[in-house]
C-alpha positions in Angstrom: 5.9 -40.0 112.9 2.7 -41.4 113.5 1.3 -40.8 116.7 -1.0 -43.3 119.1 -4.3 -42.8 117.4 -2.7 -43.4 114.0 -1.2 -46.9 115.4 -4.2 -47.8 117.0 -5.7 -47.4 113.8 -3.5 -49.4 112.0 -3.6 -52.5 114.9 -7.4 -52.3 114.2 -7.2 -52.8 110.5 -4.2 -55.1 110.5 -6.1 -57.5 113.2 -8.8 -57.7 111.4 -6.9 -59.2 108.5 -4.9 -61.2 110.6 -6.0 -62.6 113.9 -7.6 -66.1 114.4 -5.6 -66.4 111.2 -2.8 -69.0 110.6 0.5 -67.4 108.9 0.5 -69.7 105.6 3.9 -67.7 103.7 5.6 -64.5 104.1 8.5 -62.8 103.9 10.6 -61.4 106.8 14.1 -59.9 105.3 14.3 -58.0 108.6 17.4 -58.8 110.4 16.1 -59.3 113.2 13.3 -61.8 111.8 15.8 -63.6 109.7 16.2 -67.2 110.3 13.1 -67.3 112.9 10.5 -67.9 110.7 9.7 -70.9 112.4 8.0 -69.4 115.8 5.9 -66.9 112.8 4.8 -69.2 109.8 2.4 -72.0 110.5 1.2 -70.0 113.6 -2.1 -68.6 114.1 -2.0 -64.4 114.9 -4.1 -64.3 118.8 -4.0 -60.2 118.9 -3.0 -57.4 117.1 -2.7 -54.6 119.7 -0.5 -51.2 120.3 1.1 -49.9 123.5 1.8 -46.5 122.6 3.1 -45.8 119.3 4.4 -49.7 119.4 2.8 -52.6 117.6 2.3 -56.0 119.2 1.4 -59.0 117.0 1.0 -62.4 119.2 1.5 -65.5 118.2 0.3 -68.9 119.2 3.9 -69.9 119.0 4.1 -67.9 122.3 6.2 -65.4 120.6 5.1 -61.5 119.6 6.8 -59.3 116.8 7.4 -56.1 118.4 7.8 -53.4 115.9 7.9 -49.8 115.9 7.4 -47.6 112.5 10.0 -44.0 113.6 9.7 -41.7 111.3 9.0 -43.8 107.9 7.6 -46.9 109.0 4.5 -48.0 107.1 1.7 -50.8 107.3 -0.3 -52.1 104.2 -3.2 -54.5 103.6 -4.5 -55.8 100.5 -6.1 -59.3 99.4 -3.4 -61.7 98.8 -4.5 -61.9 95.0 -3.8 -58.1 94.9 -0.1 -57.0 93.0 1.7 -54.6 95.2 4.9 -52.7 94.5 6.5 -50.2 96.6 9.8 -48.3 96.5 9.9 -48.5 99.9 11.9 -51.6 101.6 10.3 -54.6 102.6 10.5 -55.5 106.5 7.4 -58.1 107.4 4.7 -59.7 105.1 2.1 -62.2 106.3 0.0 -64.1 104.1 -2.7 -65.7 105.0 -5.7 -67.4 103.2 -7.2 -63.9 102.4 -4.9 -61.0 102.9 -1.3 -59.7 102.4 0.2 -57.7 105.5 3.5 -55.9 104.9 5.6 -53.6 107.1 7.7 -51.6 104.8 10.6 -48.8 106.0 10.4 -49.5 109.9 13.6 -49.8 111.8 13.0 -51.1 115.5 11.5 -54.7 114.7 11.9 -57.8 117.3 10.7 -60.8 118.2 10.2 -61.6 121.9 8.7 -64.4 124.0 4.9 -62.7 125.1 5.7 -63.5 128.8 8.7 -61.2 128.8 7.2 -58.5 126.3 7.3 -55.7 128.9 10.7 -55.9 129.6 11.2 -54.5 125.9 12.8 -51.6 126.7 10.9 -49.1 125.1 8.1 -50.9 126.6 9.2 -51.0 130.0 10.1 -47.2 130.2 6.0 -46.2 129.4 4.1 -44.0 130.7 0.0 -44.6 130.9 -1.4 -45.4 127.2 -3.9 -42.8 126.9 -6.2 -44.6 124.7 -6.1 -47.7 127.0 -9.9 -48.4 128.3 -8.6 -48.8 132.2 -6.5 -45.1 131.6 -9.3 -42.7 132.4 -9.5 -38.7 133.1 -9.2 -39.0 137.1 -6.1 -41.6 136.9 -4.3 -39.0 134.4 -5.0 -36.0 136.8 -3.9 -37.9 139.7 -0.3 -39.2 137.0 0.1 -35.2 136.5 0.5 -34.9 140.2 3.1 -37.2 140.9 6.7 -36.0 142.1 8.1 -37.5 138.8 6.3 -35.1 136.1 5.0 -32.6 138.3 7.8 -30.1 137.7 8.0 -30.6 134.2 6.6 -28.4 131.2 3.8 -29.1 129.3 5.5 -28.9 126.4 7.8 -31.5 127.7 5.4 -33.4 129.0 3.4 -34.2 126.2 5.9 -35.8 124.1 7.4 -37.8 127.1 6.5 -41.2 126.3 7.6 -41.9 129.6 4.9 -39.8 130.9 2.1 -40.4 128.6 2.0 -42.8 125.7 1.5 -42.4 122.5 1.0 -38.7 122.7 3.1 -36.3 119.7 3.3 -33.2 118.1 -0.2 -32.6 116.9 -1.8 -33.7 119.9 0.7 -32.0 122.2 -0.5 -28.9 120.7 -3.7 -29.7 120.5 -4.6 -30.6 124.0 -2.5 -27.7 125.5 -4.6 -25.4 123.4 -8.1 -27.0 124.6 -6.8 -26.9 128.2 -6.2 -23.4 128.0 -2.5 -24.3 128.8 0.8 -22.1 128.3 3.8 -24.4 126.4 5.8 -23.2 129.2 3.3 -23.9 132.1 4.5 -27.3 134.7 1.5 -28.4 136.9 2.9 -27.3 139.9 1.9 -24.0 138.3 -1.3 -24.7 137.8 -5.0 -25.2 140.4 -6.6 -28.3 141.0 -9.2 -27.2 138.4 -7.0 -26.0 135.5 -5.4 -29.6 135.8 -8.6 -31.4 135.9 -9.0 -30.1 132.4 -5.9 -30.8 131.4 -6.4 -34.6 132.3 -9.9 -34.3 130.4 -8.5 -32.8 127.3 -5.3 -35.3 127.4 -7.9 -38.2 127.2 -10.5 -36.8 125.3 -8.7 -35.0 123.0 -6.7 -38.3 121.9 -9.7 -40.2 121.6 -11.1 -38.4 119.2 -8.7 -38.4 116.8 -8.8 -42.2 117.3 -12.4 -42.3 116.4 -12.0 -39.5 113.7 -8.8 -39.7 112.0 -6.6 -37.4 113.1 -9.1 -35.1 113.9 -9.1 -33.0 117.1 -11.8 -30.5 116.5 -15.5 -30.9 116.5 -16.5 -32.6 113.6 -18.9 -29.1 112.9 -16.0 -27.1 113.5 -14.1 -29.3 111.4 -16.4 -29.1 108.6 -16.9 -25.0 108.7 -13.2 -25.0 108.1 -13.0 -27.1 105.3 -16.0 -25.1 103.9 -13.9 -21.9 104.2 -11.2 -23.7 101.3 -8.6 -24.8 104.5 -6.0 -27.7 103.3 -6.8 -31.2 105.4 -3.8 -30.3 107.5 -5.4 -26.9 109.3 -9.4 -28.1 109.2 -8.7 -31.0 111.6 -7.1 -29.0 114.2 -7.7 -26.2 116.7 -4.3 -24.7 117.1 -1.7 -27.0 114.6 -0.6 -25.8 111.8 -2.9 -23.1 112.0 -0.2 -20.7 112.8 -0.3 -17.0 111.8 -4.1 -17.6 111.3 -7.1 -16.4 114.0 -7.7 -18.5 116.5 -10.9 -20.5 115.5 -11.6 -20.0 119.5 -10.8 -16.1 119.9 -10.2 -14.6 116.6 -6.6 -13.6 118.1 -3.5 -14.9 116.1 -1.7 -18.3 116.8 1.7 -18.5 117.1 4.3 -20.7 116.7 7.6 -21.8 118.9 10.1 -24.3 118.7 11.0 -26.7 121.2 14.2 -29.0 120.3 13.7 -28.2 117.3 10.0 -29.5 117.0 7.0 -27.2 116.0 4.2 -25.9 118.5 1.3 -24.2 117.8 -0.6 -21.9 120.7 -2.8 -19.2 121.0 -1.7 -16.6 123.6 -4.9 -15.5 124.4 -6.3 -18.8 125.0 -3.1 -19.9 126.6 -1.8 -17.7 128.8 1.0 -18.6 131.0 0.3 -19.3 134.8 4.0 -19.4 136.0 4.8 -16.5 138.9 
């Protein structure tokens, strides 16, 4: 599933297709879109934005498709001239008097008046949207001191959307490991210090892969891997995927354990657990 930074990605590309554009066509087979054409087409797009791992797309009809992509949702943008097939199933497409914009394979898609959009309710139930401007290390350090997430592990807490937005499993991993965090670690384990970091890395950490791509990792660090013959998957990360391989920060080997099922990737060394 693709995490914040990959959404945010995809808002930034799509808006700059689409806004201070008017909707001329489309197509919106959706069930949810179906017979509402009306408050899309002939409209002009205001802001493309994400919340999360959520897209918002705002209308001047005073309306905003909501839409989230799960596991196989997908976003594509070509000229309007340009033929494009796909096996995958049309959900959204917005032509304009440039560009094509299709959603294809998403399954949580709805139209909402913009007043009310934060009573969505996977929009209501957010935590702080880590790539948001106004979220910044010192609010995050003072969020993982609250009663409500204080007790919980890391490893829970970083896919918690209710705790922090648009955070998943490569970037759980990932900031843990910078942090020098155990999986298993709450912060009620941890000092004032250790959690400090943590709020650092949680910011910075998902910025960066914003700005770079995915990647988490220096972009030298990045590039020594990729020199050594490492597959795009291990050379953008510290700890992910990199499992049964030395730790690119202590030579020691990273491990791998499952939580509900879902894969993370720590180094022992670098991570060692705090709790008493």
């Amino acid at each position: 599933m693709p995490e914040g930074p990959e959404i945010r990605r995809a808002a930034d590309r799509i808006g700059k297709a689409l806004i201070g554009k008017t909707i001329q066509s489309g197509q919106w087979p959706y069930h949810s879109l179906v017979d509402r054409t009306d408050l899309i087409e002939g409209h002009e797009v205001l802001s493309v934005t994400s919340r999360g791992k959520a897209m918002l797309i705002r209308f001047s009809s005073g309306w905003t498709m909501y839409s989230h992509n799960q596991l196989y949702g997908r976003w594509t943008v070509h000229l309007h001239t340009t033929s494009y097939e796909s096996r995958r199933s049309l959900r959204a497409e917005f032509i304009t008097d440039r560009h094509a914009v299709r959603l294809w394979s998403a399954t949580d898609i709805s139209l909402l008046p913009t007043p009310e959009e934060n009573a969505h309710p996977f929009l209501d139930r957010l935590g702080p949207d880590v790539l948001d401007d106004d979220i910044t290390a010192e609010g995050l350090f003072e969020h993982l001191r609250s009663k409500k997430i204080y007790r919980k592990k890391g490893a829970t807490l970083m896919l918690d959307q209710r705790s922090f937005a648009g955070l998943g499993n490569y970037l759980r991993s990932e900031i843990l490991h910078g942090a020098g965090i155990h999986p298993d670690d709450r912060p009620c384990d941890l000092d004032e210090e250790t959690l400090n970091l943590w709020a650092t890395c949680i910011k910075n950490i998902t910025v960066r892969a914003y700005e770079h791509k995915g990647i988490t990792v220096d972009l030298a660090v990045a590039e020594e891997s990729k020199m050594r013959g490492e597959p795009r998957r291990m050379w953008r990360h510290a700890v992910f995927c990199r499992n049964d391989r030395p730790c690119l920060t202590c030579g020691d080997l990273v491990l791998r354990k499952r939580y509900a099922g879902r894969r993370l990737d720590y180094c022992p060394t670098c991570q060692p657990s705090q709790r008493s």
